[in-house]
C-alpha positions in Angstrom: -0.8 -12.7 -18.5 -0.8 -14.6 -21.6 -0.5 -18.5 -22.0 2.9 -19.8 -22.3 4.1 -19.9 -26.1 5.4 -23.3 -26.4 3.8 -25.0 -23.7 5.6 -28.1 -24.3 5.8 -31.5 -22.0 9.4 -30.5 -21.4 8.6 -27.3 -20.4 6.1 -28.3 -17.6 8.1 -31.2 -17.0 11.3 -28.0 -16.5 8.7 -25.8 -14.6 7.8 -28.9 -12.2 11.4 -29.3 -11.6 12.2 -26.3 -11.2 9.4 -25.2 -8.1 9.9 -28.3 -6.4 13.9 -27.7 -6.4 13.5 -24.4 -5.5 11.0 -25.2 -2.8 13.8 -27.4 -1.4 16.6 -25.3 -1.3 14.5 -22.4 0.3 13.6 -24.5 2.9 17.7 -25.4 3.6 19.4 -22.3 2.8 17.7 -20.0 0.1 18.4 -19.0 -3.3 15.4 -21.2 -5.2 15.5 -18.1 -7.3 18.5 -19.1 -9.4 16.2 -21.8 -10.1 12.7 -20.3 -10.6 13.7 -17.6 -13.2 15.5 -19.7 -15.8 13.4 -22.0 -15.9 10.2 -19.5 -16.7 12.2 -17.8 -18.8 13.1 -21.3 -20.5 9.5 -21.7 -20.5 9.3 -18.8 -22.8 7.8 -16.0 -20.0 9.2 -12.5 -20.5 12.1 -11.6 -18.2 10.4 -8.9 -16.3 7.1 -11.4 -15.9 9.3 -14.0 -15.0 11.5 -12.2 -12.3 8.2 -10.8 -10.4 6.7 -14.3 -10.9 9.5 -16.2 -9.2 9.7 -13.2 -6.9 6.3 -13.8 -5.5 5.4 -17.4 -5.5 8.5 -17.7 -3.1 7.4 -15.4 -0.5 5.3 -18.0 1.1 9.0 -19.3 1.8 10.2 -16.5 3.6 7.2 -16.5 5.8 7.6 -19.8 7.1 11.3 -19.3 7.7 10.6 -16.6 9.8 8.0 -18.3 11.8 10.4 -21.5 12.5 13.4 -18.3 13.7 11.0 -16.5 15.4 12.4 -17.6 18.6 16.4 -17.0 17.4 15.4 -13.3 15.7 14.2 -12.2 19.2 17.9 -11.9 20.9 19.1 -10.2 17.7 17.6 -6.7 17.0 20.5 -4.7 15.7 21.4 -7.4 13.1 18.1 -7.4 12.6 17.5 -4.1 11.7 20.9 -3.6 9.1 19.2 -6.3 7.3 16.1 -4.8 6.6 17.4 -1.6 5.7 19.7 -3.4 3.7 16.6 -5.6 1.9 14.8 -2.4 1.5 17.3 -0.4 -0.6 18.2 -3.7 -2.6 14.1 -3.5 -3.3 13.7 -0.1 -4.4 17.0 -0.2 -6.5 15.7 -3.0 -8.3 12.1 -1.6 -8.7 13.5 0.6 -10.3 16.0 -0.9 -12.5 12.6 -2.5 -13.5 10.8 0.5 -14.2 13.5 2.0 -16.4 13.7 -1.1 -18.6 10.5 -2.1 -19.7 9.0 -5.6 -21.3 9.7 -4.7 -24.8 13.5 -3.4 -23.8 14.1 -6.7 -22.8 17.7 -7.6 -23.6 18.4 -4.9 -21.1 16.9 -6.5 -18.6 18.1 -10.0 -19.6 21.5 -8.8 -19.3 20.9 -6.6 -15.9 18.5 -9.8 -14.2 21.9 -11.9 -13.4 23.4 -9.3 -11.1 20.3 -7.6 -9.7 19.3 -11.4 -7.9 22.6 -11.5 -6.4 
């Protein structure tokens, strides 16, 4: 991955921001997503870079939620389960939404990134 273009003090300073916000709001509810990805993309990062950047530097977040519900996602199995099917076809729809509209194609993408996070 290349250097950011403009790596300017406000873009850090956004960057900075923007991962400790997000961090925050994962750890209450979710969604630091709608945080992480304009801000790279402010940042100048490509929007396909961006949304698999944002993607997995919040993973770690995920993780530890389940860990702290480990003990509430026991009793709940069938829930459970609808969920993850549910997570799994949202993944390979958007994988390949991805595929199909590549790096250079990106006002496709930039118009397409809004819903496909939702």
């Amino acid at each position: 991955m290349e250097p950011l273009p403009h790596a300017s003090l406000l873009s850090w300073s956004m960057l900075l921001a923007a991962s400790i916000a997000a961090g925050a709001a994962n750890a209450l509810a979710g969604g630091g997503m709608f945080l992480v990805f304009p801000a790279l993309l402010f940042a100048g990062v490509a929007p396909v870079a961006a949304n698999a950047t944002a993607t997995f530097v919040l993973i770690p977040g995920g993780y530890a939620s389940t860990w702290v519900y480990r003990d509430r996602l026991k009793r709940r199995w069938r829930f459970q389960t609808i969920m993850a099917l549910t997570s799994v076809l949202g993944a390979f729809l958007g994988s390949e939404l991805l595929l199909r509209t590549s790096s250079t194609n990106s006002p496709t993408w930039s118009r397409t990134s809004c819903w496909a996070q939702l």
